[in-house]
C-alpha positions in Angstrom: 0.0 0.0 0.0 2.4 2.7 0.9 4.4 1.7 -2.5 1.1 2.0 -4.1 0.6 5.7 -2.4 4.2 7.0 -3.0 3.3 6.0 -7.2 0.6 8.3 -6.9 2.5 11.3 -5.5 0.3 11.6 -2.6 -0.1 15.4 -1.5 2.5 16.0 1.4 4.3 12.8 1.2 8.2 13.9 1.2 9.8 10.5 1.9 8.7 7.0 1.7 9.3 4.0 4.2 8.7 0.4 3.0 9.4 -2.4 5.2 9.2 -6.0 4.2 7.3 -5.3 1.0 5.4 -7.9 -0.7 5.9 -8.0 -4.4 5.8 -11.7 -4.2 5.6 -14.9 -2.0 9.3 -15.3 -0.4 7.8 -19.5 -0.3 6.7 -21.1 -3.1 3.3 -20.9 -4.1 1.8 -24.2 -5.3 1.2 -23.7 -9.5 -2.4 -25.1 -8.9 -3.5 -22.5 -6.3 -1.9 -19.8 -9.0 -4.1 -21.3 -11.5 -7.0 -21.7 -9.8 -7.4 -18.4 -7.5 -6.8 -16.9 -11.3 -9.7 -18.6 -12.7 -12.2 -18.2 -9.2 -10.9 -14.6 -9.5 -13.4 -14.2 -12.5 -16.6 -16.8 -11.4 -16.6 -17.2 -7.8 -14.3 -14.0 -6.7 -15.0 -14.9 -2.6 -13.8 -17.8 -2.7 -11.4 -18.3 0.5 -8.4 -20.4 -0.2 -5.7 -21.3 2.8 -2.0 -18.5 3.0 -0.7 -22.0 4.2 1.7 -19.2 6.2 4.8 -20.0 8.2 3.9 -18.5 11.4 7.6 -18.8 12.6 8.9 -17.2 9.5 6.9 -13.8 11.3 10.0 -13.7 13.9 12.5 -15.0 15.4 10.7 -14.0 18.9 8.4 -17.0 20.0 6.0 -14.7 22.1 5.1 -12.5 18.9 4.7 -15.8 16.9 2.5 -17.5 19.9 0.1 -14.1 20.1 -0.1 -14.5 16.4 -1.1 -17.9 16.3 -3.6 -17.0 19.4 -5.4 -13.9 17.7 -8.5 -14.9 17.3 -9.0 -11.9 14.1 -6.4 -14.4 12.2 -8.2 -16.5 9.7 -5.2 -18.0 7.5 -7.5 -17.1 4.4 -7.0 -14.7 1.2 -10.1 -14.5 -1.1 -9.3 -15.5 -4.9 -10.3 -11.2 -5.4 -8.0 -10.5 -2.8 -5.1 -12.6 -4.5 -5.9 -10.6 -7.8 -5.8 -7.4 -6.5 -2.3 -8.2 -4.9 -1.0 -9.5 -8.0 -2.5 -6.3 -10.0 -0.7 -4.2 -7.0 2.6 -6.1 -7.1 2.6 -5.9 -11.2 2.1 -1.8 -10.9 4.7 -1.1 -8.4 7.3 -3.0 -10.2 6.2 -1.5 -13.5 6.2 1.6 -11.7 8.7 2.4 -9.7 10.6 5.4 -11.5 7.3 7.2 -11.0 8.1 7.4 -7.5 9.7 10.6 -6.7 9.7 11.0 -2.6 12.8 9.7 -1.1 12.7 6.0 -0.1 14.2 4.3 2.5 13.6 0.2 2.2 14.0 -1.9 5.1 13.9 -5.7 4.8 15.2 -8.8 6.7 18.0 -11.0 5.3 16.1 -14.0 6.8 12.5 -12.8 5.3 10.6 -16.4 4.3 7.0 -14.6 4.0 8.0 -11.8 1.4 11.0 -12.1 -1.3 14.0 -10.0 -0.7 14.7 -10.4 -4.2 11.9 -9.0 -5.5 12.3 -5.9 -3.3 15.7 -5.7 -4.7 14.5 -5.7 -7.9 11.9 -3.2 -7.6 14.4 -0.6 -5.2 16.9 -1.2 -8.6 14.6 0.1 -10.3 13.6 3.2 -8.1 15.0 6.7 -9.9 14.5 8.4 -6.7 16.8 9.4 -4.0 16.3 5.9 -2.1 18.9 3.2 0.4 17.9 0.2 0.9 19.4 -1.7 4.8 19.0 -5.3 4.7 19.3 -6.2 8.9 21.5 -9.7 8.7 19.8 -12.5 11.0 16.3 -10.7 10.6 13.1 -12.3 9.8 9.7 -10.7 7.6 8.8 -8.1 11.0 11.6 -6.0 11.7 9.4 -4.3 14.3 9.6 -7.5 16.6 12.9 -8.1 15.8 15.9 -7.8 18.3 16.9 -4.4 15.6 13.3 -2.7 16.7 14.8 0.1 17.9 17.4 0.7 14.7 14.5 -0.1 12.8 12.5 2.8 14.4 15.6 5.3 14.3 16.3 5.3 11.0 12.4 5.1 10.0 12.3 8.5 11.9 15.8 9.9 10.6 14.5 9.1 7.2 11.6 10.7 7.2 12.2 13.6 9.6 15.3 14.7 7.1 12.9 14.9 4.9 10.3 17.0 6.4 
């Protein structure tokens, strides 16, 4: 989403954060769920289908992965619409990227199994922008309940104040 809003040069937006993007699966994504959420995408759009999610792959901190798995608002389910519109999403901001013209700052973990590292690497490449990109070694896909928190935080806020 905040890709999304930085492509549409949102009024008052001077620098951009994104953390842990997901411009794909960083797990492989069975071919037949591809193929069908594709296909229930156009004649049965609510149909639920399982994230088959790596809980543990949230962090490396078993409390945040226990109140996870305990949260009764988690469903482990993305609707085949859902999966569309993030594919539509993923497709634009990767298309898109030199449109962007707020400073950006990415921030990913080097251990990230939910979301591809690659693919933000890819997409930052591709970034015309003033941008830098800190890849936290030993870090997993939520950087905010990671033992680097408080970097994480520090250089969200150095980032964007600098820009303010």
């Amino acid at each position: 989403m905040a890709i999304l809003w930085a492509m549409r040069k949102s009024p008052g937006l001077t620098a951009a954060v994104i953390q842990s993007p997901l411009l794909e699966a960083g797990f492989p994504v069975p071919v037949m769920k591809v193929v069908m959420a594709r296909l229930m995408a156009v004649c049965w759009p609510t149909r639920p289908f399982r994230l088959n999610l790596d809980v543990a792959a949230l962090s490396h901190d078993p409390e945040v992965v226990a109140a996870y798995r305990a949260d009764p608002l988690v469903h482990g389910l993305m609707t085949a619409r859902v999966y569309q519109s993030i594919v539509r999403a993923k497709n634009d901001a990767i298309a898109h990227a030199p449109t962007i013209c707020a400073p950006t700052l990415l921030l990913c973990g080097a251990e990230d199994r939910i979301t591809s590292l690659a693919h933000a690497s890819r997409w930052f490449e591709r970034l015309t922008c003033e941008k830098r990109r800190i890849i936290f070694p030993g870090c997993a896909h939520e950087l905010h309940h990671e033992t680097v928190r408080d970097d994480v935080l520090r250089l969200a806020t150095e980032w964007t104040v600098s820009y303010a």
